[in-house]
C-alpha positions as CSV (number, residue, x, y, z in Angstrom):
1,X,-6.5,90.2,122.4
2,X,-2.5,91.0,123.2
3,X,-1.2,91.1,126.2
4,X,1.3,93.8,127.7
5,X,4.8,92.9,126.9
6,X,6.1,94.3,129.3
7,X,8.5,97.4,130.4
8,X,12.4,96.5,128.8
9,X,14.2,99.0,126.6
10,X,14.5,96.0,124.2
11,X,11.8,93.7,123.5
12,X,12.6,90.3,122.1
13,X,11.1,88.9,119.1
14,X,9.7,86.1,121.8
15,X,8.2,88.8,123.5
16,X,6.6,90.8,120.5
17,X,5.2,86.7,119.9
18,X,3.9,86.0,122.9
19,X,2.0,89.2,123.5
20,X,0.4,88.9,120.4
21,X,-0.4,85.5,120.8
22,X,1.2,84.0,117.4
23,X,4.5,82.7,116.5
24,X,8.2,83.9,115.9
25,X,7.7,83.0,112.9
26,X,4.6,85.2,111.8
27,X,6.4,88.4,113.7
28,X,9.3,87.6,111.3
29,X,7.1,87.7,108.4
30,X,5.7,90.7,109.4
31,X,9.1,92.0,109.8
32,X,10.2,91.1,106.2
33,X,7.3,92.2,104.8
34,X,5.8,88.9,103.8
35,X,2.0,89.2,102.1
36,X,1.1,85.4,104.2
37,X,-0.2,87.3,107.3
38,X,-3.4,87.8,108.1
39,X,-4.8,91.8,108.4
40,X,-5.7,92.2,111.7
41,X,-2.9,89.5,113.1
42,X,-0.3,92.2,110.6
43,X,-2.3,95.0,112.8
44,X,-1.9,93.9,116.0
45,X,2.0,93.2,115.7
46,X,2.7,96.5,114.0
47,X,0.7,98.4,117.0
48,X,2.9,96.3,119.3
49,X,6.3,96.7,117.4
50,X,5.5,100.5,116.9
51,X,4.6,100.8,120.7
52,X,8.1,99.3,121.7
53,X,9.7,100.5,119.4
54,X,11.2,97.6,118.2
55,X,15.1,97.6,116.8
56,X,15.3,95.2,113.8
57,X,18.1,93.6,113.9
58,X,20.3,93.3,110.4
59,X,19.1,90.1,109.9
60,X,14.8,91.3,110.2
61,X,16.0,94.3,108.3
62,X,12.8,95.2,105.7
63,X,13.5,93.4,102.5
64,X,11.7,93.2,99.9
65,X,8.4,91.8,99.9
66,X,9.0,87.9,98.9
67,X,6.8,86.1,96.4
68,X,4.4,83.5,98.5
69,X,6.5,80.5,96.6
70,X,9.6,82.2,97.9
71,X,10.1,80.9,101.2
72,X,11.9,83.4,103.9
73,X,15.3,82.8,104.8
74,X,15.1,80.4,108.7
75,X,17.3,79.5,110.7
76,X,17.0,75.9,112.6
77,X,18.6,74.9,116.0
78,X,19.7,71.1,116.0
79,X,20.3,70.1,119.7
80,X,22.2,67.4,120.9
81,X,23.0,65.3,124.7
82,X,26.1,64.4,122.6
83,X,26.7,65.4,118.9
84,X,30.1,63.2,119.0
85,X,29.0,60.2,117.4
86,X,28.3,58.1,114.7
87,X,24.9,58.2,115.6
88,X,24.9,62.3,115.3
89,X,27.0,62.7,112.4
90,X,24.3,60.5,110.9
91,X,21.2,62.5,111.2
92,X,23.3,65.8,111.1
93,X,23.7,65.1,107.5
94,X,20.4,64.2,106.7
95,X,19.2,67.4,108.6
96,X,21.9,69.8,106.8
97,X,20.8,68.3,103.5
98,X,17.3,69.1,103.7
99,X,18.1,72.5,105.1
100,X,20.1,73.2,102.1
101,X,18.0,71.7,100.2
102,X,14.9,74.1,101.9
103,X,17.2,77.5,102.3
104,X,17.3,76.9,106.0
105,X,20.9,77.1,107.8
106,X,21.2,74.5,110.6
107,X,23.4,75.6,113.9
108,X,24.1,72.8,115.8
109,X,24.3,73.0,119.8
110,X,24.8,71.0,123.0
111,X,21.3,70.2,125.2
112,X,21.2,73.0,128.1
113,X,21.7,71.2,131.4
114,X,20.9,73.9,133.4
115,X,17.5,74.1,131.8
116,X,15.1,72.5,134.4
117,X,12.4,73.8,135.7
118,X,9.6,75.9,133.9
119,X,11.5,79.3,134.4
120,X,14.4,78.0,133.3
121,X,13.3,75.7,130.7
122,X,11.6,78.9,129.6
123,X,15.1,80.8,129.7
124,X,16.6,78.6,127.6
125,X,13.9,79.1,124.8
126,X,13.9,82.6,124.7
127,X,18.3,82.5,124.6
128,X,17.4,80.2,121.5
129,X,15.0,83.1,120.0
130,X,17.4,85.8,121.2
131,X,19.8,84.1,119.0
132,X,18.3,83.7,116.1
133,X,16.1,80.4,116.1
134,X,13.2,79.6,114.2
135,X,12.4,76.8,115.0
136,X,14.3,73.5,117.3
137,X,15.2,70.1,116.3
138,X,16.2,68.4,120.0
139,X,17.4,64.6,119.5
140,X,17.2,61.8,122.1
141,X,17.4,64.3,124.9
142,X,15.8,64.1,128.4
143,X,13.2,67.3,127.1
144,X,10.6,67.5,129.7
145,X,6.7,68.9,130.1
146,X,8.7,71.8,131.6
147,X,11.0,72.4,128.5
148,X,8.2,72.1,126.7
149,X,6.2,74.6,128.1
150,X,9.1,76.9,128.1
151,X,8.9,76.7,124.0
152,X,5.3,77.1,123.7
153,X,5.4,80.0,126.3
154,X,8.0,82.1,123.5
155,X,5.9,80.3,120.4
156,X,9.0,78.5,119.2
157,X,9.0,75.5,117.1
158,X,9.6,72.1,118.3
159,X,10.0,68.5,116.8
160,X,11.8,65.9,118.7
161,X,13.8,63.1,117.0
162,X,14.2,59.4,118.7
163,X,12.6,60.7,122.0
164,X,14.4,59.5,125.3
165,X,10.5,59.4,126.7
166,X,6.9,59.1,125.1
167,X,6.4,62.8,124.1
168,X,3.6,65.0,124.6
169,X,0.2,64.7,122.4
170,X,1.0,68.1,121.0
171,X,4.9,67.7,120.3
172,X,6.2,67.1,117.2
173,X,8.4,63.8,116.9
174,X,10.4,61.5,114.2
175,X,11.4,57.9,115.5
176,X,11.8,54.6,113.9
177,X,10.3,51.4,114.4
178,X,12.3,49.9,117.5
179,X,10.6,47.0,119.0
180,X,10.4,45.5,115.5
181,X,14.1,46.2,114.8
182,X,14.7,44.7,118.2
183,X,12.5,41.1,117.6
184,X,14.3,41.4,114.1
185,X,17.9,41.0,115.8
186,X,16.6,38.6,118.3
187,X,14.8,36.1,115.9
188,X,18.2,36.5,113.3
189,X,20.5,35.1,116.2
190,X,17.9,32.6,117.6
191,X,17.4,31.0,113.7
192,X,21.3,30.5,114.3
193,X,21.1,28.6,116.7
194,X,21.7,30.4,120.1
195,X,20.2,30.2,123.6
196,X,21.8,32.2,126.0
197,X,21.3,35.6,124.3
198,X,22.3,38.7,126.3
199,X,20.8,42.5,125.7
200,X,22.6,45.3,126.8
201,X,19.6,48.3,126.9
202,X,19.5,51.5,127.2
203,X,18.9,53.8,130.6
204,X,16.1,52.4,132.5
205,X,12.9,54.4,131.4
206,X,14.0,55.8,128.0
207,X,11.4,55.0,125.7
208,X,13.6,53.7,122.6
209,X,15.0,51.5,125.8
210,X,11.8,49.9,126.5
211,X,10.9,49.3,122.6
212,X,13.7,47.5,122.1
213,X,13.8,45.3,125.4
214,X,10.3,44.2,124.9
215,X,11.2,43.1,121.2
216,X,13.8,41.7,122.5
217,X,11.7,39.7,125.4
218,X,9.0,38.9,122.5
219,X,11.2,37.1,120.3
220,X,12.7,34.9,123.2
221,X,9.5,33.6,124.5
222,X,8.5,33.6,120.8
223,X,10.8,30.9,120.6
224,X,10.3,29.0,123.8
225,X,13.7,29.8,125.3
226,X,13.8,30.6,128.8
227,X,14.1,34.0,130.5
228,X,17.2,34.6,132.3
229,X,17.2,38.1,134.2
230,X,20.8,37.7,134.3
231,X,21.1,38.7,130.4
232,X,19.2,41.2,130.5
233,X,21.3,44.3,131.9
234,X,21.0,48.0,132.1
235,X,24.2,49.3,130.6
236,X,23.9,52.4,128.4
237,X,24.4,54.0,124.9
238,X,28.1,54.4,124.9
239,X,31.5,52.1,124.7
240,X,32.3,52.2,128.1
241,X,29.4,50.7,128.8
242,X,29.1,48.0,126.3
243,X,32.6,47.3,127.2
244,X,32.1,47.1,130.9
245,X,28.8,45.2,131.1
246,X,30.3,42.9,128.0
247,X,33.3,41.9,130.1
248,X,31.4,40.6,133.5
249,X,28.6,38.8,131.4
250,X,31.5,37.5,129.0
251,X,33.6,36.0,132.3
252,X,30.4,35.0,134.1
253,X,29.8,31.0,135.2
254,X,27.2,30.9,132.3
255,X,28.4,33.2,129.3
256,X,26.0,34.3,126.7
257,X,26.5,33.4,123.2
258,X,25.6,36.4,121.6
259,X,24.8,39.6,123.0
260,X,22.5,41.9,121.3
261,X,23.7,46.2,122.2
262,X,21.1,48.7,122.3
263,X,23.5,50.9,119.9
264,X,26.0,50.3,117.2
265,X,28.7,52.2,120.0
266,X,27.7,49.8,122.6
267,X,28.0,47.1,120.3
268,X,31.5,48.1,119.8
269,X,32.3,47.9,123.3
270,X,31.8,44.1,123.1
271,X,33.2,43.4,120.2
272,X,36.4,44.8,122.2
273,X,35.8,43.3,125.5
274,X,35.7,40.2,123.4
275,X,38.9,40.8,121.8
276,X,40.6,41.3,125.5
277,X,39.4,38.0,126.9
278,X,40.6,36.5,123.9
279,X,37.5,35.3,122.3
280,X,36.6,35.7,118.5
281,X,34.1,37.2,117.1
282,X,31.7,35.7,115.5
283,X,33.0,32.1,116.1
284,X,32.9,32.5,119.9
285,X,30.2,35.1,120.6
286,X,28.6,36.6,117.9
287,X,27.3,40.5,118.6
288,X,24.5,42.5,117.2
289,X,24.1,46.2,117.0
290,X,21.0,48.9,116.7
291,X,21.5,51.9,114.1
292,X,23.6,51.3,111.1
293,X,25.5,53.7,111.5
294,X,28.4,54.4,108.7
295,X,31.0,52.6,111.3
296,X,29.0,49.4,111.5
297,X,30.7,48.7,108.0
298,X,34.3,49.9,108.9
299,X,34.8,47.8,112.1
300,X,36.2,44.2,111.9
301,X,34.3,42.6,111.5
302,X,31.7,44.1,110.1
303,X,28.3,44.6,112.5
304,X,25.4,42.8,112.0
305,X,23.0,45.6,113.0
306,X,19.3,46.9,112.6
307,X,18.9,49.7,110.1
308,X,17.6,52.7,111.6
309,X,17.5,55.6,109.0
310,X,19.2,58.1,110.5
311,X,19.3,60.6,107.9
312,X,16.0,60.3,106.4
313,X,15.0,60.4,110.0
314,X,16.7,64.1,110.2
315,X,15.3,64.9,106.8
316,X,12.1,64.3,108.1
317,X,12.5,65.9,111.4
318,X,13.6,69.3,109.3
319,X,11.0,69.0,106.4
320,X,8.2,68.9,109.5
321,X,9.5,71.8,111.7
322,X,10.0,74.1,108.7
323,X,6.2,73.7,107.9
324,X,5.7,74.5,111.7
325,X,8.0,77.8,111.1
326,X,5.4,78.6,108.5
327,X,2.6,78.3,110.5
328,X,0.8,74.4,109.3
329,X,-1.0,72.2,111.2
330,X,0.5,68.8,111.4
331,X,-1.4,65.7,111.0
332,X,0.4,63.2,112.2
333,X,2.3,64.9,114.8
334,X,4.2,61.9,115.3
335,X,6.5,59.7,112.4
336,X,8.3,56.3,112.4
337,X,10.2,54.7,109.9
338,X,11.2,51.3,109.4
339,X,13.6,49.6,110.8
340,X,15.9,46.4,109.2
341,X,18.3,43.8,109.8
342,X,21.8,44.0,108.1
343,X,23.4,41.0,108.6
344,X,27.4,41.1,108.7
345,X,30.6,38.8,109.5
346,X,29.7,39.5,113.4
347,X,26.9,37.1,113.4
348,X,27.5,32.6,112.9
349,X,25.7,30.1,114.8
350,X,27.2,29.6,118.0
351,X,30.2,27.1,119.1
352,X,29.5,23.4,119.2
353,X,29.7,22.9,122.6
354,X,26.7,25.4,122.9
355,X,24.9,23.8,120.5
356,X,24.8,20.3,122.0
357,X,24.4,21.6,125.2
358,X,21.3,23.6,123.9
């Protein structure tokens, strides 16, 4: 049964959606004339369309009818916290080539901070619809059950890549195998010899965090080394922090001898705090990082690192939301590929002092 839309002079295409109970997507087919509809689903959105007299926009202009193997022209939202990294550039390529790939054009934005709440979260989704969206790609951001709801509420698309927390049953995700990648790093520098093995993590509650903390913690007691609490610190994704949390644990009473990052960035970050205190890497700390991203191999020296792959990851991610645009069922809901180690000139066993005093 629909539902009232609602008195505005201009209904949205979220709007026309949610008061016929389906997708933006199956409006838009509608709109285009596709033959994929269902009879009395085409009815109902007509009558609704006709009764509000809906103003096609250029873009839903009538066309002709495509050919089921035809797919309609869609247009994908890939959201970012911060699309200024490695990390993004990364799965940004491997989104844009399946969307070329597909027909699907790929506008890339920043995550809305302003959108908390269920009202709000719900704002932010229709602005996404308003402007164009199909469907949403959102990567590593804080998205919440309120966000959530807010998509569902306009029908838009959602798959979430390398979620900062567990997501919903229901919500699409890509991620990669991080608490193996994690014991993977761990167990590489351990075989080397080292015993005072530092991890800089994540923020505190982040999901990919916790992964890569407990593989972390596995492969240490795996090996019978003792658990200091001092090397384990919360410092974040970035430089700055690496850096920061690299340079107190690096001029410490009891300095590690390697130092594992939570990210290839943070990794960075102590491979320069290093370089300040006038140690050398490997030969007096050796550092791992966590994504392989294309700097890992620029960088002197090279990063040891655990393969995440980021742009099959985004491939993925925009192969499963396009078959949500079209109205499948996904089964799984949720993806995770494998993870690797990539061992580099960052990594040696660790001085000899450390080793006879281990």
């Amino acid at each position: 049964m629909t539902q009232p839309v609602g008195r505005r002079k201009r209904p949205t295409l979220a709007a026309i959606a949610s008061a016929a109970g389906v997708s933006t997507a199956t409006v838009s087919k509608v709109l285009n004339g596709r033959d994929d509809v269902g009879p009395e689903t085409r009815t109902a959105i007509q009558r609704l369309l006709d009764e509000h007299e809906y103003q096609q926009s250029p873009r839903h202009a009538p066309r002709r009818p495509a050919r089921r193997e035809e797919p309609a022209h869609r247009t994908i939202g890939l959201i970012f916290d911060d699309f200024m990294s490695p990390y993004a550039t990364e799965l940004i390529r491997g989104v844009t080539d399946a969307g070329t790939a597909a027909g699907a054009d790929v506008v890339v934005g920043r995550f809305s901070d302003d959108a908390s709440g269920f009202s709000a979260g719900a704002a932010w989704a229709r602005r996404l619809v308003e402007a164009g969206r199909d469907g949403v790609l959102v990567v590593t951001s804080d998205l919440t059950s309120q966000h959530v709801a807010g998509f569902e509420e306009v029908h838009l698309p959602l798959v979430v890549v390398d979620p900062v927390h567990t997501p919903q049953a229901d919500v699409a995700s890509v991620g990669a195998t991080n608490w193996t990648g994690a014991f993977s790093a761990t167990e590489h520098l351990i075989a080397l010899g080292h015993r005072r093995i530092a991890h800089l993590g994540g923020p505190s509650g982040a999901a990919i965090t916790l992964a890569r903390l407990h593989g972390y913690r596995a492969a240490v007691e795996s090996a019978g080394l003792p658990a200091d609490p001092r090397l384990v610190v919360e410092a974040g994704f970035g430089f700055d922090a690496g850096f920061e949390h690299a340079t107190r644990l690096l001029t410490g009473p009891e300095p590690p001898t390697a130092v594992f990052a939570v990210t290839d960035v943070c990794a960075f970050g102590v491979v320069q705090a290093a370089h300040e205190l006038g140690l050398r890497v490997p030969d007096d700390v050796s550092v791992v990082g966590f994504d392989d991203t294309y700097m890992a191999r620029w960088v002197t020296p090279a990063l040891t690192t655990v393969r995440t792959p980021l742009q099959d990851m985004g491939r993925f991610a925009l192969e499963m939301l396009l078959r949500l645009v079209d109205g499948e069922v996904l089964d799984p809901h949720h993806i995770e590929l494998a993870t690797h180690l990539v061992v580099r000139s960052s990594t040696a066993p660790p001085p000899a002092a450390a080793r006879a005093g281990g």
